[in-house]
C-alpha positions as CSV (number, residue, x, y, z in Angstrom):
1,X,100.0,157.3,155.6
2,X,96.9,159.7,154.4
3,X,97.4,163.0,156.2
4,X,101.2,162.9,156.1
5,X,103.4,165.9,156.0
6,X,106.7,165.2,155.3
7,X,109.7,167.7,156.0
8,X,113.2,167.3,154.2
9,X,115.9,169.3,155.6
10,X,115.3,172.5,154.1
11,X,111.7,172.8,154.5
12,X,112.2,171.9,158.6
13,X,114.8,174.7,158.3
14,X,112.0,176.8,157.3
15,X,109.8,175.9,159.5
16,X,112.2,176.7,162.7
17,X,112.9,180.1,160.8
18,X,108.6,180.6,161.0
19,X,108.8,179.3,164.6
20,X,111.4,181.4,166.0
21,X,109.9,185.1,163.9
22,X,106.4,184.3,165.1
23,X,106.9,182.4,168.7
24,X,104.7,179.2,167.8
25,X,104.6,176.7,165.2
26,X,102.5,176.4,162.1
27,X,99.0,174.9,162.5
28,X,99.5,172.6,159.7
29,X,102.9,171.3,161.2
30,X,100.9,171.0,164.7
31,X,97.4,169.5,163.6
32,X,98.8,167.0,160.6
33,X,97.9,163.5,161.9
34,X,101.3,162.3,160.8
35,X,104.8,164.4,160.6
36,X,108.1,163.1,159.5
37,X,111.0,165.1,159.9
38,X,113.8,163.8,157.5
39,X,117.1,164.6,156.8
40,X,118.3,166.4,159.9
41,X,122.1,166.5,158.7
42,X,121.3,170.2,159.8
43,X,120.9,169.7,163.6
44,X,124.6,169.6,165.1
45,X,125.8,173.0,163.6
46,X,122.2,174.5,164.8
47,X,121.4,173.8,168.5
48,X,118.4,176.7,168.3
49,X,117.0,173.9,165.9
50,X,117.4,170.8,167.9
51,X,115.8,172.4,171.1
52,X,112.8,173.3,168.7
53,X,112.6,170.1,167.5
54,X,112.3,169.3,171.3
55,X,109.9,171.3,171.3
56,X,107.7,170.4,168.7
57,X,108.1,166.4,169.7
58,X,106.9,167.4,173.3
59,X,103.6,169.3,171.4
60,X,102.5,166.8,168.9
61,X,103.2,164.2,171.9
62,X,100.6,165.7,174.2
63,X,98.1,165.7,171.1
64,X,98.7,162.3,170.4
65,X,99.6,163.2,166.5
66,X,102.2,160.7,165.2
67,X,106.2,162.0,164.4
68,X,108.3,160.2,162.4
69,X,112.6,162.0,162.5
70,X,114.8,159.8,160.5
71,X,118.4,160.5,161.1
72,X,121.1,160.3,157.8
73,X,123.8,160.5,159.7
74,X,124.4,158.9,162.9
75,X,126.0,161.8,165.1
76,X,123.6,162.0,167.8
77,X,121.1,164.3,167.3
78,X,118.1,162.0,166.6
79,X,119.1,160.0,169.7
80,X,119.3,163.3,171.8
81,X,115.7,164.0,171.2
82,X,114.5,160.4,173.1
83,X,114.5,162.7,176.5
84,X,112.2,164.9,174.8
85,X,109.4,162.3,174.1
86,X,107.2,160.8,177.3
87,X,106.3,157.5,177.8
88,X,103.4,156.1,176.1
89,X,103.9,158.8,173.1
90,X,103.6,158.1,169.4
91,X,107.3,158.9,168.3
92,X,110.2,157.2,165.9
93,X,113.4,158.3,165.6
94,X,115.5,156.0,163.4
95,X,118.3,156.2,161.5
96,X,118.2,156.4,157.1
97,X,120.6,154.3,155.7
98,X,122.6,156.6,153.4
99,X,122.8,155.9,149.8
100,X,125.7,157.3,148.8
101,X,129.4,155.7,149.3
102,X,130.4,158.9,151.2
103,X,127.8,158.7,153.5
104,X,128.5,155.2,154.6
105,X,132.5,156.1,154.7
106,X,131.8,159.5,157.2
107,X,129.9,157.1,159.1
108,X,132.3,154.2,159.5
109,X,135.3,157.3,159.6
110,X,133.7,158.5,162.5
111,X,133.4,154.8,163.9
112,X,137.4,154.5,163.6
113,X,137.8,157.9,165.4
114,X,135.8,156.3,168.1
115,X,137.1,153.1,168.0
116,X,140.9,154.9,168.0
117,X,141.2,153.0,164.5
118,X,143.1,154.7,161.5
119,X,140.8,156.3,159.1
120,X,141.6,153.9,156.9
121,X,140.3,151.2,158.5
122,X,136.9,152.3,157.0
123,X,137.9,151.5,153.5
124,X,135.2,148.0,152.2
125,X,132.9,148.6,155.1
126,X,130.9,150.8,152.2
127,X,130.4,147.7,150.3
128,X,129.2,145.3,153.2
129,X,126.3,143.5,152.2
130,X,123.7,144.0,153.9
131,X,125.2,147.4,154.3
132,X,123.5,148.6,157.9
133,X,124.9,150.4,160.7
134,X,125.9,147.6,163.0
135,X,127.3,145.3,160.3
136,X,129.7,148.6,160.1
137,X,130.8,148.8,163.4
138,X,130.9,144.9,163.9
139,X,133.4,144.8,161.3
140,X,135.6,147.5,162.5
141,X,135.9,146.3,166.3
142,X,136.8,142.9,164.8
143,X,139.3,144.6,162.8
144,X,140.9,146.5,166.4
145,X,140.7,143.5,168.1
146,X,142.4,141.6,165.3
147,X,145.1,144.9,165.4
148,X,145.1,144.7,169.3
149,X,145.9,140.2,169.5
150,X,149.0,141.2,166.9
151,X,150.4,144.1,168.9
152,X,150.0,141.5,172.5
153,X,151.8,138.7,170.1
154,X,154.4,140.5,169.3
């Protein structure tokens, strides 16, 4: 997309640092006709960042400037920004497949912890194919129901 701006994890950081020394965002991460915020692995240990975020979604919303915040790990924080964007608004907030075996294993780890699974219950879900976020926690509710029918049989 021409006019793109693109923010990794680090440079966001640095732009919440500007934000919160100064008390307003940077023109160029205001005006840019398209803004994606990537790699917020940051968010949960910084709440100061999050509620910036917030705030920066709500701004470029009311300009009608287009925000892309893709999500490496799925713990939340991209889904708790959907209150912050109105109806109507240009605004995506997805999740990034992770490329790495360790990020697929946190992720289907912290499935099992939610699904009151053993932790190693996660082990092959890396290796799905397609590997994708449902597929992962498909697989590991079929595995506690299968757990759950051989516990009632016996």
């Amino acid at each position: 997309m021409r006019g793109t701006l693109v923010l990794d994890a680090v440079s966001f950081q640095d732009e919440v640092v500007r934000r919160t020394r100064l008390g307003h965002w940077s023109e160029r991460v205001l005006e840019t006709p398209g803004l994606v915020v990537d790699g917020l692995q940051l968010l949960p240990a910084r709440p100061l960042a999050l509620t910036l975020l917030r705030e920066l979604l709500s701004m470029r919303c009311g300009s009608r400037r287009r925000t892309v915040v893709c999500e490496q790990v799925a713990d939340g924080s991209a889904a708790a920004l959907m209150d912050s964007v109105p109806n109507g608004c240009l605004a995506t907030i997805g999740l990034r497949v992770p490329e790495s075996r360790s990020g697929r294993m946190r992720f289907a780890r912290r499935c099992c912890d939610e699904l009151g699974l053993p932790r190693s219950e996660a082990s092959g879900t890396d290796s799905l194919d397609p590997w994708c976020y449902s597929a992962v926690i498909v697989a590991l509710r079929e595995r506690r129901d299968r757990q759950a029918e051989a516990a009632s049989s016996l």
